[in-house]
TORVEX-959387 format. One line per field, with one value per residue (C-alpha): residue number from 1; x, y, z. Coordinates in nm, 2 decimals, always signed. Layout:
N
k	[NUM_...]
px	[X_...]
py	[Y_...]
pz	[Z_...]
***
This chain:
543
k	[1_2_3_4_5_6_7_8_9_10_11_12_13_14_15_16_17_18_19_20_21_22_23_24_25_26_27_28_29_30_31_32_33_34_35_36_37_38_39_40_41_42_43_44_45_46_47_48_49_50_51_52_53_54_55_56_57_58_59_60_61_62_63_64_65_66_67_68_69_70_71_72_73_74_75_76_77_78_79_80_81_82_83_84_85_86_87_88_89_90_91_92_93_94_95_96_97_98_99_100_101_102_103_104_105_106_107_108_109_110_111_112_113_114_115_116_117_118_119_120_121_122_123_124_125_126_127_128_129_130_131_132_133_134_135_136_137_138_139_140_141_142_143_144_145_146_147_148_149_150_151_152_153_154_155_156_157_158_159_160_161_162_163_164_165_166_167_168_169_170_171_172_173_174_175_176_177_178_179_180_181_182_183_184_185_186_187_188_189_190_191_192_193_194_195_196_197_198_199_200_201_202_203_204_205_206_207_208_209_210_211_212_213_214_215_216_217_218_219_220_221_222_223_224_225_226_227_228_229_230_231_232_233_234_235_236_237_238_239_240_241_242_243_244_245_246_247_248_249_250_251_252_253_254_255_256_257_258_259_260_261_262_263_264_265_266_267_268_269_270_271_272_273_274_275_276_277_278_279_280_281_282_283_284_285_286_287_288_289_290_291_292_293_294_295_296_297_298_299_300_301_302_303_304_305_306_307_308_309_310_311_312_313_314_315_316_317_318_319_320_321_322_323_324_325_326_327_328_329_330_331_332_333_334_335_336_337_338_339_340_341_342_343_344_345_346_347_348_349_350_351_352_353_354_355_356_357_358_359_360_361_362_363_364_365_366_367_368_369_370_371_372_373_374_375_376_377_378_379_380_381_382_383_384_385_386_387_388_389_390_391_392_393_394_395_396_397_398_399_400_401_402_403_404_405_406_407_408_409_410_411_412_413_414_415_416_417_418_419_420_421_422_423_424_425_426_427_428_429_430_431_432_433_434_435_436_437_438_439_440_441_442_443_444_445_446_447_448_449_450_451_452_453_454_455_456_457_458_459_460_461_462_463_464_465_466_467_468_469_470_471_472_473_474_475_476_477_478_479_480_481_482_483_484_485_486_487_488_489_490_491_492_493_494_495_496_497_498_499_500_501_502_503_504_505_506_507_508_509_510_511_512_513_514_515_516_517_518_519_520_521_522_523_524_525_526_527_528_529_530_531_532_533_534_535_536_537_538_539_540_541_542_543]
px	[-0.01_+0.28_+0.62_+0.88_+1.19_+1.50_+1.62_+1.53_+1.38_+1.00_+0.85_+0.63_+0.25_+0.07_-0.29_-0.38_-0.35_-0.12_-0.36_-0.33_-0.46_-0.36_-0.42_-0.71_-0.89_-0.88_-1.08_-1.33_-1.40_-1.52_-1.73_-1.88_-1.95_-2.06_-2.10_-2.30_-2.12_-1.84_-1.50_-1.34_-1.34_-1.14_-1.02_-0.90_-0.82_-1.14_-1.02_-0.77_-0.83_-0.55_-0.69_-0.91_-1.23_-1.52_-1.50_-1.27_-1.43_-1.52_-1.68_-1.68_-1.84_-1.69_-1.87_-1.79_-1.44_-1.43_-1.56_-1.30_-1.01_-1.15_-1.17_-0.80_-0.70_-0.81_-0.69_-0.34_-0.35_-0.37_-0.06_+0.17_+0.27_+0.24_+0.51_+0.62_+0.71_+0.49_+0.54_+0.34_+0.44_+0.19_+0.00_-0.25_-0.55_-0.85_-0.68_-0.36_-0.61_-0.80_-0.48_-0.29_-0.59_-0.61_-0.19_-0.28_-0.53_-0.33_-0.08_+0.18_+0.46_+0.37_+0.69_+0.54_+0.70_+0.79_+0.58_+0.82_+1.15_+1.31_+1.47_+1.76_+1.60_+1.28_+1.57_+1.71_+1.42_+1.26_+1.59_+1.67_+1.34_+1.33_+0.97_+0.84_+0.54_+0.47_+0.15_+0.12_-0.02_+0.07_+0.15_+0.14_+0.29_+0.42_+0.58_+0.56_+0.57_+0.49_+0.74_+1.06_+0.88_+0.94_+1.28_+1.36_+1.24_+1.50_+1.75_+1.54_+1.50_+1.28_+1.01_+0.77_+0.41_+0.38_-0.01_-0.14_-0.42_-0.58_-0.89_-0.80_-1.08_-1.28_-1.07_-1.09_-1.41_-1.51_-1.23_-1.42_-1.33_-1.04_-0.91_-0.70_-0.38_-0.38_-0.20_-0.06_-0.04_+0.34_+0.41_+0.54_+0.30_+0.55_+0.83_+0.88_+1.22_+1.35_+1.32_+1.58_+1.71_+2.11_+2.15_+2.06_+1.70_+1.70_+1.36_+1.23_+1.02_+0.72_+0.47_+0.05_+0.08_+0.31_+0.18_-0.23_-0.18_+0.04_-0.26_-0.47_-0.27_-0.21_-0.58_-0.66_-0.37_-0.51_-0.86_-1.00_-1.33_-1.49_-1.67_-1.54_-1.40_-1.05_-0.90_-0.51_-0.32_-0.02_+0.15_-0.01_+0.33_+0.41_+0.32_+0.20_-0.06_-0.08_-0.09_-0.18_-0.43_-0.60_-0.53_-0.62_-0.95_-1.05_-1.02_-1.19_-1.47_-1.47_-1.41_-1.10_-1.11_-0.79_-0.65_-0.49_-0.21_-0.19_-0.29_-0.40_-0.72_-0.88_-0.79_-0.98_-1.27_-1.26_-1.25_-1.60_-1.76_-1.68_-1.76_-1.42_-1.31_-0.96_-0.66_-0.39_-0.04_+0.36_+0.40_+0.48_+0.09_-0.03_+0.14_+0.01_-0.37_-0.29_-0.15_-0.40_-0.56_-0.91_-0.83_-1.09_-1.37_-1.46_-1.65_-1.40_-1.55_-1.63_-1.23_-1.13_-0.82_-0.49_-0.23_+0.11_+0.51_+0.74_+0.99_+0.99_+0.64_+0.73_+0.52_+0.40_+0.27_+0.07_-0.05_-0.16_-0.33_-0.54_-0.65_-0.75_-0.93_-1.06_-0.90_-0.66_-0.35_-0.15_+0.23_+0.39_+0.74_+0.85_+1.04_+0.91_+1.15_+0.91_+0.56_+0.63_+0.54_+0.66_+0.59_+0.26_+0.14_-0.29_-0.50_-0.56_-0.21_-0.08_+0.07_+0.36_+0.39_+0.29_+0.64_+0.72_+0.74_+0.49_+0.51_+0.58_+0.27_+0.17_+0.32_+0.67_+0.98_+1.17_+1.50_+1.78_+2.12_+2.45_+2.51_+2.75_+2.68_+2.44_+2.41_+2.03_+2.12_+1.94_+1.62_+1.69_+2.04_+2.05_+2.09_+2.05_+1.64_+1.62_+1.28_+1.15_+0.82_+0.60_+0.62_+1.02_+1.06_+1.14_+1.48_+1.60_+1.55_+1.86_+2.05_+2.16_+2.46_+2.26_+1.99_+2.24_+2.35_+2.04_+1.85_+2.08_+2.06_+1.83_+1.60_+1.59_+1.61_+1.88_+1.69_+2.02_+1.76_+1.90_+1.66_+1.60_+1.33_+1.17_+1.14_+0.73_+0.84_+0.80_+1.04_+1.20_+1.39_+1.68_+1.84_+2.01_+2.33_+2.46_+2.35_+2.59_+2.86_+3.22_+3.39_+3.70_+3.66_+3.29_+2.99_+2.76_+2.32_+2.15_+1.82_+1.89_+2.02_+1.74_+1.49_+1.62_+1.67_+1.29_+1.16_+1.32_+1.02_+1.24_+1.30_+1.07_+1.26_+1.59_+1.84_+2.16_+2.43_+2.84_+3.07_+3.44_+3.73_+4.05_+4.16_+3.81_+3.72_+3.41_+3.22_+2.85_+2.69_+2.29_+2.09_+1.78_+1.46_+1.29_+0.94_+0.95_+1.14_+1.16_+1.25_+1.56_+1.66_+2.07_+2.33_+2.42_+2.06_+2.09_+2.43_+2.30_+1.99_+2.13_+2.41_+2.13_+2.02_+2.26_+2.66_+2.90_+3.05_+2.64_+2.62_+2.69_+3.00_+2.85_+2.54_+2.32_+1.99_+1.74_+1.37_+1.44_+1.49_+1.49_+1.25_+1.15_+0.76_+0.70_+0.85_+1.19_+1.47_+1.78_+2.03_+2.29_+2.15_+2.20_+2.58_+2.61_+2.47_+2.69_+3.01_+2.88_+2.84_+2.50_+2.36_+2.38_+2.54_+2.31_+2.43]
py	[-2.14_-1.98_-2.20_-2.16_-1.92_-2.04_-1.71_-1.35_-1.31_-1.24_-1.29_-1.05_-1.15_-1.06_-1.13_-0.80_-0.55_-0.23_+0.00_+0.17_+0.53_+0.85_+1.08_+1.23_+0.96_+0.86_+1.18_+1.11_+0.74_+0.82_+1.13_+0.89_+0.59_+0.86_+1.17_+1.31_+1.14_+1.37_+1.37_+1.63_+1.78_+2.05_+2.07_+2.38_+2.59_+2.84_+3.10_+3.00_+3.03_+3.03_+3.09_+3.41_+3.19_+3.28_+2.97_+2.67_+2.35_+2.32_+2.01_+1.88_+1.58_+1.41_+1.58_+1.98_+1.83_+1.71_+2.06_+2.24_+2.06_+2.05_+2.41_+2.42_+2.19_+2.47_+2.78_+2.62_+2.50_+2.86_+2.90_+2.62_+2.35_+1.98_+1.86_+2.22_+2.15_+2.38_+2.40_+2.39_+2.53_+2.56_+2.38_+2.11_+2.32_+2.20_+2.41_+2.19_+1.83_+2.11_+2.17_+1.82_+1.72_+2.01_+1.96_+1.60_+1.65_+1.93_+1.72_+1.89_+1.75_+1.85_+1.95_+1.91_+2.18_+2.16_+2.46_+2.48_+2.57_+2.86_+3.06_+2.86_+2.54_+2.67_+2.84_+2.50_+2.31_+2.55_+2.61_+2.22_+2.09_+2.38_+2.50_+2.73_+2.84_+2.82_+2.84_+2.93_+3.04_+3.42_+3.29_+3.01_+2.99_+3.32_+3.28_+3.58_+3.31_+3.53_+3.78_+3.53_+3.42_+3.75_+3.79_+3.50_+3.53_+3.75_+3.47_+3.19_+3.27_+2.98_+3.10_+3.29_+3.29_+3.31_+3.20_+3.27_+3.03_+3.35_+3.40_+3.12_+2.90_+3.22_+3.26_+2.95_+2.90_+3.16_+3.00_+2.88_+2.46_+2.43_+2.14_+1.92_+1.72_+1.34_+1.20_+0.86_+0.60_+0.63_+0.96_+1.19_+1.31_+1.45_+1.54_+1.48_+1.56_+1.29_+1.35_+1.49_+1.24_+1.32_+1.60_+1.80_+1.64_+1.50_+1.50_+1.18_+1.19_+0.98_+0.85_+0.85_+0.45_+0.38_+0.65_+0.53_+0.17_+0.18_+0.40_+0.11_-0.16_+0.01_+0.10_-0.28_-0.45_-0.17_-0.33_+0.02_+0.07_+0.08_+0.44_+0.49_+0.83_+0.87_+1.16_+1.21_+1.50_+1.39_+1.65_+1.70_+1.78_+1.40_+1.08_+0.96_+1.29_+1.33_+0.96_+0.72_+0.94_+1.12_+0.86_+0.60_+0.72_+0.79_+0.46_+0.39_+0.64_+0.72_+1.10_+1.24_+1.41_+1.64_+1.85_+2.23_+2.06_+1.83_+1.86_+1.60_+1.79_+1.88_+1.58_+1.38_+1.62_+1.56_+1.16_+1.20_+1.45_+1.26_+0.93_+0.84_+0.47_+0.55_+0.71_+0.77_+0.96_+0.91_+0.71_+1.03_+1.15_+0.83_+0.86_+1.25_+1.13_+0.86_+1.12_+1.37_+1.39_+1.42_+1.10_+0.88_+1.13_+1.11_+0.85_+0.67_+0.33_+0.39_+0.38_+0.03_+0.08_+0.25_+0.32_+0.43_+0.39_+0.67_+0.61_+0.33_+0.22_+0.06_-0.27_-0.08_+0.18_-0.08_-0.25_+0.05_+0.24_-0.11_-0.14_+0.25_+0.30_-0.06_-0.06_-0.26_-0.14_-0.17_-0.07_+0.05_+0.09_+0.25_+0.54_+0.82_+0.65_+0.37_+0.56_+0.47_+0.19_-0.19_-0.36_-0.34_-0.53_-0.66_-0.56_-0.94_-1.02_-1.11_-0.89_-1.05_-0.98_-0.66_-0.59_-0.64_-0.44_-0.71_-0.90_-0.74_-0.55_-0.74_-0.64_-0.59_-0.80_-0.75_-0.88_-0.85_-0.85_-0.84_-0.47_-0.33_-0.64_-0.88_-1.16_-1.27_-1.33_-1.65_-1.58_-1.40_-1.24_-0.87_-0.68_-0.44_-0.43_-0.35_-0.34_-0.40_-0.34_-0.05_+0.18_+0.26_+0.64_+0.72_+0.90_+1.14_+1.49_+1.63_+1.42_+1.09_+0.94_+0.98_+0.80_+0.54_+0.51_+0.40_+0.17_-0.07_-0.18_-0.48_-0.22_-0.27_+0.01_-0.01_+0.17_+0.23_+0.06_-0.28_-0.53_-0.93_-1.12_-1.43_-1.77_-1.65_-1.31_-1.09_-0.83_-0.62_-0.26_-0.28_+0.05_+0.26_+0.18_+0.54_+0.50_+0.21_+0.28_+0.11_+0.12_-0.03_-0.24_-0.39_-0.30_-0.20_-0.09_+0.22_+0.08_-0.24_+0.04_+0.23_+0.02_-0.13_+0.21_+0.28_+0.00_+0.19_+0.36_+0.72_+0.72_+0.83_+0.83_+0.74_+0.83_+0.64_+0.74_+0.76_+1.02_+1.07_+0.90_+0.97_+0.60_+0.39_+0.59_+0.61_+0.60_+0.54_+0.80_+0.80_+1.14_+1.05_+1.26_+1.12_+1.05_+1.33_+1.57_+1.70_+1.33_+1.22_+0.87_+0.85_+0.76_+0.49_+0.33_+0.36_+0.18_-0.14_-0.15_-0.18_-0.42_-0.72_-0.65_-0.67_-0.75_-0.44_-0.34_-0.20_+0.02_+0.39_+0.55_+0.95_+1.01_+1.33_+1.48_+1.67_+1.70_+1.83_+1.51_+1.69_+1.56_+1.60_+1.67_+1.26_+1.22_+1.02_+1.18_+1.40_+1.23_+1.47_+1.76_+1.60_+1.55_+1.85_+1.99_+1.72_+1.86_+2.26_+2.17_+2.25_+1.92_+1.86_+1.57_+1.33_+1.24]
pz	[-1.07_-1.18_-1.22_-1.02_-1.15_-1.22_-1.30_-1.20_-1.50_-1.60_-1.92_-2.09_-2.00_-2.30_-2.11_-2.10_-2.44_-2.52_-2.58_-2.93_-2.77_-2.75_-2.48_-2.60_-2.78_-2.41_-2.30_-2.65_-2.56_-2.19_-2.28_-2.58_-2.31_-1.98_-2.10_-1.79_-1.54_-1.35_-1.44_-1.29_-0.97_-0.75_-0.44_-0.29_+0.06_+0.10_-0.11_-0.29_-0.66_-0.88_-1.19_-1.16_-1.15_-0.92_-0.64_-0.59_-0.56_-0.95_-1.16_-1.49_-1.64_-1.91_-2.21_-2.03_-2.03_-2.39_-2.50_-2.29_-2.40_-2.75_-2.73_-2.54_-2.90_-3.17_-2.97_-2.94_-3.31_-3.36_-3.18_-3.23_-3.46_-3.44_-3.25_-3.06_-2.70_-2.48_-2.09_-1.83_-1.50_-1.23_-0.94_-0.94_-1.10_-1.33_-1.63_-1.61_-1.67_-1.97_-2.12_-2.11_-2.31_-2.54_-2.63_-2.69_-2.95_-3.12_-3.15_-2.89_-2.68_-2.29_-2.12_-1.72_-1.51_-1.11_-0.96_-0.71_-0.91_-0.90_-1.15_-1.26_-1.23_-1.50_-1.77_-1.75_-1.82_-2.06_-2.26_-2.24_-2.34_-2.61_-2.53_-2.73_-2.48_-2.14_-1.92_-1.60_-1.29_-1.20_-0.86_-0.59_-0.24_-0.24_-0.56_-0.82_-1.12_-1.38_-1.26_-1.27_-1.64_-1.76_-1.63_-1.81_-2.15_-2.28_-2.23_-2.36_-2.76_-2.83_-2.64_-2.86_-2.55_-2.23_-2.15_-1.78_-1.66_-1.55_-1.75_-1.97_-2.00_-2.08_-2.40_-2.49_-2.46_-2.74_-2.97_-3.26_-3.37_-3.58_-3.77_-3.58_-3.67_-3.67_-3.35_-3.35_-3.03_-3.02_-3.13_-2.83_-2.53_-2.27_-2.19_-1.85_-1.63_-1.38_-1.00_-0.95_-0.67_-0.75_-0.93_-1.21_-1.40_-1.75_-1.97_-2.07_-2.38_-2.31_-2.57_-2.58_-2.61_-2.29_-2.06_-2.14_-2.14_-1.79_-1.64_-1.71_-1.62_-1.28_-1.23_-1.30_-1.08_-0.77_-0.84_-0.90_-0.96_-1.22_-1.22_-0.89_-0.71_-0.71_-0.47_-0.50_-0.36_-0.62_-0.86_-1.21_-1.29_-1.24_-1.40_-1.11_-1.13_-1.51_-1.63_-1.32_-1.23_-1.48_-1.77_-1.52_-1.39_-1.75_-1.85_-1.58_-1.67_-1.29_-1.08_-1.03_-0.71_-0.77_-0.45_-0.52_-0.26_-0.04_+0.31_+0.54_+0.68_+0.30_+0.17_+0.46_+0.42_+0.06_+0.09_+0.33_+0.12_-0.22_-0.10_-0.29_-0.32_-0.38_-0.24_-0.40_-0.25_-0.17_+0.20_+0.37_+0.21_+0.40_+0.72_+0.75_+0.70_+0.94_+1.20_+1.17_+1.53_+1.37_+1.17_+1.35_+1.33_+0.97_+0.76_+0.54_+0.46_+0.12_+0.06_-0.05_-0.19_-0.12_-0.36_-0.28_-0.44_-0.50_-0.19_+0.07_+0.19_+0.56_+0.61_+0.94_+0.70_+0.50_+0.80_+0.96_+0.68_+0.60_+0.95_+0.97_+0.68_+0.70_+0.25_+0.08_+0.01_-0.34_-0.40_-0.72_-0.82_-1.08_-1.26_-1.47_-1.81_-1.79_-1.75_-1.48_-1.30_-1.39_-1.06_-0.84_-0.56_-0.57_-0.29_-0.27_-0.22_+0.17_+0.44_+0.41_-0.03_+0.05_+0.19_-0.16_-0.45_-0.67_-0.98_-1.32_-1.46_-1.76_-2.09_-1.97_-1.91_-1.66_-1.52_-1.24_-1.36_-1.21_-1.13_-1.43_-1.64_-1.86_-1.66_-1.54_-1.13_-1.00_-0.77_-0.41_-0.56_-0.52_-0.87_-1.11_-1.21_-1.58_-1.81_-2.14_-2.32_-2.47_-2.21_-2.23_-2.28_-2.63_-2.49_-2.31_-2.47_-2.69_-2.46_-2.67_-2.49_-2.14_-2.36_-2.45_-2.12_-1.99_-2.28_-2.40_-2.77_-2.70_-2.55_-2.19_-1.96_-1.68_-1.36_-1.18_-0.86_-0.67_-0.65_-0.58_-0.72_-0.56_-0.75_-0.80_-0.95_-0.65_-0.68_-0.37_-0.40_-0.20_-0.28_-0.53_-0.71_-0.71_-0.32_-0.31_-0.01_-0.08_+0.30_+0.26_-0.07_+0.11_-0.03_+0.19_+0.09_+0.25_+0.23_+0.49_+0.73_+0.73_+0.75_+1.10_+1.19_+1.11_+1.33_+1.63_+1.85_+1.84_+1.48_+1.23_+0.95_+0.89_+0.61_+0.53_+0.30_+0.24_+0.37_+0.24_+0.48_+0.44_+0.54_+0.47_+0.14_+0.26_+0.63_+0.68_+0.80_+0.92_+0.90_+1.20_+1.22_+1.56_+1.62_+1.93_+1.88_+2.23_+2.28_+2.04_+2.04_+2.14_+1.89_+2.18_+2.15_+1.77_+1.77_+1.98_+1.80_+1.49_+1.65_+1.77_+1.40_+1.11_+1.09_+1.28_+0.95_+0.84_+1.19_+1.11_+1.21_+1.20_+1.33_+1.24_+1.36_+1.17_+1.11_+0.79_+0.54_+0.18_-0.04_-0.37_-0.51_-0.49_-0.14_-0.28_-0.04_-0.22_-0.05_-0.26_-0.05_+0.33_+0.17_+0.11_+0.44_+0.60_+0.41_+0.52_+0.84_+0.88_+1.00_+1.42_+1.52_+1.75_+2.09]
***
């Protein structure tokens, strides 16, 4: 039984071990212990090979893995230097596992790409994060990816290769072993950029030691199973995709079930076909398996346990996706400068802690503070969450006052997220501080607002954020996407809902419709866009 907090502070619980791995002596210790047993698998629309390869729907076990990626390791050594950053820009394809493996035994830095970016947004990350290769797909979603790669290298010195995935594991399959570099636990793995949330991204250079040991501290709180099937739909380009998932079923020596993209239709087919016992995806992920009309028609019971985190995960969410897929669910909540997760909820754990963020993982402290200061807040006040422990991000990349800025000089990270934590350590998000709206002198927090909003029966989602005023300095204003949208809830309705609710000064002043929230790859809204859409002029208003 854990004692009571007297302060919203939490110990580091040094039960379970930081593991002293890289990345790939990750990949060599599972293909030692199950070398037959499948590792990889792909997941992809009919058709829809990215990579020049004969069929979709491609398997590895662990020892065709190792030998790929070992492979991958002498035909980049041949290339690049111990320490080079080399990007990688493309969807979620079985080359993208091969080469994150390969850079790790050569000894690379991994700078994970957004296959979504457009032109500006890649010269900034590739000139930032000073990559001197990149590999890609030549296209995806209509995207001529090699063509905008092209167009940019003349402005982008550092870039000596450009690698296509097309016909790549053919070359490197007939590259002959070279000798490899010595990698060390906490030398550099990644470099991977922030989210993106409320502005331009910054890259946070994560280690081998932080990203493996939180993959195995996430798979062990979700109660994953041990050689189980893991299907996730979530971006390789993420550490949610990347680390949580490959990382974690490899310690696990289980399956990664790995979809091309996510869609609700393959990725229920895939959960029957593969038997898998885990699911792993962003709420909105969830909520479009649970809306699928054809939900109810497929054999799910293998699935025991749910993992979600990213955004918001609504209780009605949880409740609904454990009674559905008769699972259990687990919550994370992290960010990607803290590989990334630091708080998780067990399957085991009641409905009611499930509305929760969880308890600290083990191996990390963690502590609320008075937003702007130093001082630990006493349980159930509303603060500043900050971290401590092995997985903090080394920095952000060529960008040392931002690094400052963030990890104080004791170490801890400040996440810029508001939080409380209970007396038994259960931690709750309750917003952003850059989200924080000041309307005349009173602070007032987004998330409250929209999750009363959310419980409405019109609403599907709700989005709550500040608007300049001339005599308030700033208004609330509340972006709604409805449930129907031949069937809009009223700004009326709204207004008394909220009113029986929380105190008048919370209710929004501007209302807004729009089924268009803008989200990034893990599903976190970009409030910064809906302000600017606001400001243009291009969002309705709601009646």
């Amino acid at each position: 039984m854990t004692p009571a907090l007297k302060e919203s502070y939490w110990p580091a619980d040094t039960s379970r071990p930081v593991l002293e791995l890289t990345t790939g002596e990750v990949l060599r210790q599972a293909a030692a212990a199950v070398p037959d047993r499948m590792a990889l698998a792909e997941v992809a629309p009919s058709g829809a090979s990215l990579t020049g390869a004969d069929r979709t729907d491609r398997t590895w076990t662990y020892a065709q893995l190792l030998a790929d990626a070992e492979h991958a390791a002498s035909w980049l050594a041949g290339r690049f230097a111990p320490g080079e950053h080399i990007a990688v820009w493309a969807p979620n394809v079985p080359e993208w596992v091969v080469l994150q493996y390969g850079a790790a035994l050569a000894g690379l830095v991994l700078v994970t790409v957004n296959p979504a970016l457009r032109e500006a947004e890649l010269e900034h990350v590739l000139g930032q994060s000073r990559s001197v290769g990149l590999v890609l797909t030549d296209a995806f979603r209509g995207t001529d990816m090699a063509g905008q790669a092209e167009h940019l290298a003349p402005r982008l010195p550092l870039l000596r290769e450009r690698i296509s995935f097309t016909g790549w594991l053919d070359e490197i399959r007939r590259t002959p072993p070279a000798p490899l570099p010595t990698v060390e636990p906490g030398a550099a793995a990644q470099v991977q950029y922030t989210s993106g949330t409320t502005g331009v991204p910054k890259g946070a250079l994560l280690h081998h030691r932080g990203l493996v040991t939180n993959a195995a501290l996430v798979a062990d709180r979700a109660q994953v199973a041990e050689g189980g099937t893991w299907l996730t739909g979530l971006p390789l380009f993420h550490t949610a995709g990347c680390g949580l998932s490959v990382l974690g079923t490899a310690l696990r020596r289980g399956t990664l079930v790995q979809l091309q993209l996510f869609d609700p239709g393959l990725a229920l087919e895939a959960l029957q076909k593969w038997r898998a016992t885990s699911f792993a995806g962003v709420p909105r992920m969830h909520a479009a398996l649970l809306a699928h009309p054809g939900f109810d028609t497929y054999d799910l019971k293998s699935c025991d346990v749910l993992v979600s985190g990213g955004d918001l995960v609504p209780p009605e969410l949880i409740a609904a996706a454990e009674r559905r897929f008769g699972a259990r669910f687990s919550t994370v909540y992290g960010q990607t400068e803290l590989s990334p997760v630091i708080t998780q909820t067990s399957p085991d754990d009641s409905a009611q802690d499930k509305q929760h963020a969880g308890r600290p993982l083990p191996q990390v402290e963690v502590k609320i503070v008075e937003p702007g200061g130093t001082r630990i807040l006493p349980p159930g006040e509303q603060g500043e969450i900050c971290a401590r422990g092995h997985q903090v991000m080394l920095g952000y990349h060529d960008l040392p006052e931002a690094t400052a800025e963030t990890v104080d000089a004791d170490g801890w990270l400040h996440t810029g997220d508001l939080a409380t934590m209970d007396e038994r350590g259960y931690v709750t998000i309750t917003g952003r501080l850059k989200d924080l709206i000041i309307r005349g002198g009173e602070n007032i927090y987004p998330a409250e607002i929209e999750t009363a909003l959310a419980a409405h029966p019109l609403v599907r989602e709700a989005v709550v954020l500040g608007i300049p005023d001339p005599g308030w300095g700033e208004q609330v204003a509340a972006v709604i996407s409805p449930a129907d949208p031949d069937r809009p809830p009223t700004a009326a309705a709204l207004h008394d809902h909220l009113r029986a609710a929380l105190a008048p000064h919370k209710t929004p002043r501007h209302w807004y419709l729009s089924d268009d929230i803008p989200a990034n790859a893990m599903g976190k809204t970009q409030k910064f866009i809906l302000r600017r859409r606001i400001t243009e002029g291009t969002v309705p208003e709601l009646d």
